[in-house]
N, C-alpha and C positions, 0 to 999 in steps of 0.2 A: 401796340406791337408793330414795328418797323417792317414791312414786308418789302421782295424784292421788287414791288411793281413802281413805285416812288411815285403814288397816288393816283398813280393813272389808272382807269376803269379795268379790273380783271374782267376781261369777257372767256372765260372758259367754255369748250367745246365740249359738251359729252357726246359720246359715240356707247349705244346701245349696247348694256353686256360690259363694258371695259370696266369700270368703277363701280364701288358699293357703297351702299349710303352712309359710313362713316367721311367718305371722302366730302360730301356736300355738308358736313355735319362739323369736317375743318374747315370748310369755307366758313359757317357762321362763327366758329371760335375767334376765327383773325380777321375777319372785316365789321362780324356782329351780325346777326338772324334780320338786325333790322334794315340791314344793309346791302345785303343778298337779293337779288332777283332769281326769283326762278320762271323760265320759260315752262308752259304747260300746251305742251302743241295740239291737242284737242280745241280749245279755248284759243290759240294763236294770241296768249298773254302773256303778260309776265306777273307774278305775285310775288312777296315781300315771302321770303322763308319764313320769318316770326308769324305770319299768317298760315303758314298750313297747317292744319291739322294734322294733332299725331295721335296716335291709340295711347289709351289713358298711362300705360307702363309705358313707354317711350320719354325720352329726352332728347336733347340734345348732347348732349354730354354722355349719355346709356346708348348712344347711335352710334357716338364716335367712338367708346371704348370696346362694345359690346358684342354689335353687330359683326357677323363672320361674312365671310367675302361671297359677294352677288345674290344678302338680300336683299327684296327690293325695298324699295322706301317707304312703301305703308304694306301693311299688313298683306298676305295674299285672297282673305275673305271680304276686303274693303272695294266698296266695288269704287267705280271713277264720281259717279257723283255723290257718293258720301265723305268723299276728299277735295272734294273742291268747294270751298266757299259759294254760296247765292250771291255775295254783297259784290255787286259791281265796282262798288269803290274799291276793293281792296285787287283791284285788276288793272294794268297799264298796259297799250298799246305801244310796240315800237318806238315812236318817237314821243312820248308821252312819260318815259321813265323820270320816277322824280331826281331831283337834283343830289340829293344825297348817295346817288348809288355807286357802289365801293363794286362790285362783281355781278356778272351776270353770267347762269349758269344755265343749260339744255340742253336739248338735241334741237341744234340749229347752226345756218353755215356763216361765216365769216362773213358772207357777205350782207346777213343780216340787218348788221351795226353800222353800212356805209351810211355814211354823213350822220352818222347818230354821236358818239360820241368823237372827241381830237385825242387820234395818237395812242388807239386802247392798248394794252396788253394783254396778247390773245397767249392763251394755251392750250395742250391737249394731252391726253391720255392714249395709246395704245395698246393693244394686246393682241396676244399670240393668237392667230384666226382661230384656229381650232380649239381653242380655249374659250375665247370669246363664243363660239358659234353654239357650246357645252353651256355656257351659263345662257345665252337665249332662248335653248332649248327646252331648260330646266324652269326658266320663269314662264315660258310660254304655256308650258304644262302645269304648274301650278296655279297658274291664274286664268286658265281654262282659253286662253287667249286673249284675255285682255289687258292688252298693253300700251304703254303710248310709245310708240316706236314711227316710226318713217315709212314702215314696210309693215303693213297689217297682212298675216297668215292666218285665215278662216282655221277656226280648233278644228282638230282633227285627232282623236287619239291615238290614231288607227295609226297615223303618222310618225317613221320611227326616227331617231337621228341623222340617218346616212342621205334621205329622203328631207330631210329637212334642212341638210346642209347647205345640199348642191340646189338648192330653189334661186334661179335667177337672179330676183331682185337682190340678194344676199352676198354673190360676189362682188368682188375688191368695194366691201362699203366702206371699210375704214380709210382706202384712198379718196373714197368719193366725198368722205365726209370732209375731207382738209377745203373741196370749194377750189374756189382758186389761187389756194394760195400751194408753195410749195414746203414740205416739212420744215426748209431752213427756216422760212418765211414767220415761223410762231418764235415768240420771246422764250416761251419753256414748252419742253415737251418730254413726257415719259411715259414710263411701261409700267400696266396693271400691277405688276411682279414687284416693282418699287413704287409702290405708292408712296409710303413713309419719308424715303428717300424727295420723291414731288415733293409732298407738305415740306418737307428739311429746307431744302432748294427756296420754296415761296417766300419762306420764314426767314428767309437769309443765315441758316442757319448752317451746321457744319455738317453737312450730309453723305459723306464718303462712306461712312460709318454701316450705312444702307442698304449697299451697292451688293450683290450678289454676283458674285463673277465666274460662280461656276455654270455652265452651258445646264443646261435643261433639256433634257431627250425624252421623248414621248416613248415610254415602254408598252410595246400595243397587248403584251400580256396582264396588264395592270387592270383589276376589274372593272375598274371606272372605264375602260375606252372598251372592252370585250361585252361587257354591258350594253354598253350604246353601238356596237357591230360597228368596230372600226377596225379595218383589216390593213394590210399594207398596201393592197388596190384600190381601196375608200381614201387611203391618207393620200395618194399620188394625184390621185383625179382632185383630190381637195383642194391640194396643196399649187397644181396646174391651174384650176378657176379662180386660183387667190393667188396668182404670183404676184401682185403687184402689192395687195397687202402685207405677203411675207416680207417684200422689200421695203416696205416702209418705218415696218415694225422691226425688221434690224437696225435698220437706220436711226432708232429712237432708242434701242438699245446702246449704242455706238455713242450717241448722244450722252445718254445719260454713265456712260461708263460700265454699263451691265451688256457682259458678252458670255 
């Protein structure tokens, strides 16, 4: 399959919360599971996708069709070391990735990959903060807090959303995550809300088809946000400690023709 990188190293950026594992599940369909690196920031490695373990009902192919938006990639009863490989070999270092690698995928910064690979093509994903901050919330709770994330938050259940939003470390991360480069600065970039549209785009495929253009307004009577106590004094204050990610995140919109 002809992708739009024209061989060059896909180094994809994940940012915490914006993508769900059908999205690393099209990386393996178009470069190949064997071809994929995944970054595991616990370990500060990288493994071959074909090498992770999945629970016995899972595929790859049952991940990409199946899976609903921000589950996580293994099970939420699995703990971290029954997902990772013992065998040292099936582990690369940085500058140690073997030659055949087609994409590398994580939570890690652009500036990672300097002198590593010539000329990569970097990507990224974003999402609406307060969307984004909704699915962190949800995995954080379900997996009792253990995650591999940038920002480790000791469980707390006591801890409710509004309180979990506004925690420091968690503002404008989706800017912090670009590193130094600037949004123009990535070869592709899109919004959680078209993903499909992203894979279309990769594929060099015909992707308008995708593009959702009607505005998305957060109705704060919708149970999903009255549920999690979001008021219109929670959304302002949110939205004031994340201006810089709202503007980033339009600007990806803008990009990708979703306004």
């Amino acid at each position: 399959m002809a992708d739009i990188t024209r061989q060059r190293v896909h180094v994809t950026i994940h940012i915490e919360g914006t993508t769900n594992s059908s999205f690393l599940a099209e990386l393996g369909n178009i470069y190949g599971p064997d071809r994929v690196l995944v970054y595991k920031l616990p370990k500060k490695r990288f493994i071959r996708l074909r090498d992770i373990p999945l629970n016995p009902t899972q595929s790859l192919i049952k991940m990409g069709k199946n899976l609903l938006i921000n589950t996580p990639f293994f099970n939420n009863s699995s703990s971290t070391e029954n997902t990772e490989p013992s065998d040292e070999n099936l582990w690369f270092k940085r500058k140690e990735l073997p030659a055949d690698t087609a994409a590398v995928y994580g939570n890690f910064s652009p500036s990672l990959f300097k002198g590593v690979f010539e000329n990569p093509f970097y990507s990224i994903i974003l999402k609406d903060p307060l969307e984004r901050m909704i699915s962190l919330y949800e995995e954080w709770n379900n997996t009792k807090g253990i995650v591999d994330w940038r920002v480790n938050i000791p469980f707390d259940k006591k801890i409710s959303f509004v309180d979990f939003a506004v925690e420091e470390r968690f503002n404008n991360f989706q800017s912090r995550c670009l590193g130094s480069k600037r949004l123009g600065d990535y070869d592709l970039v899109g919004v959680a809300e078209c993903q499909a549209g992203f894979i279309a785009q990769l594929k060099n495929k015909d992707w308008k088809g995708f593009v959702n253009q009607k505005p998305s307004n957060i109705q704060l009577d919708h149970p999903k946000y009255k549920n999690l106590g979001v008021t219109s004094d929670f959304l302002n204050e949110f939205q004031e400690l994340n201006h810089r990610d709202y503007a980033i995140y339009q600007q990806a919109k803008e990009y990708m023709g979703y306004c």
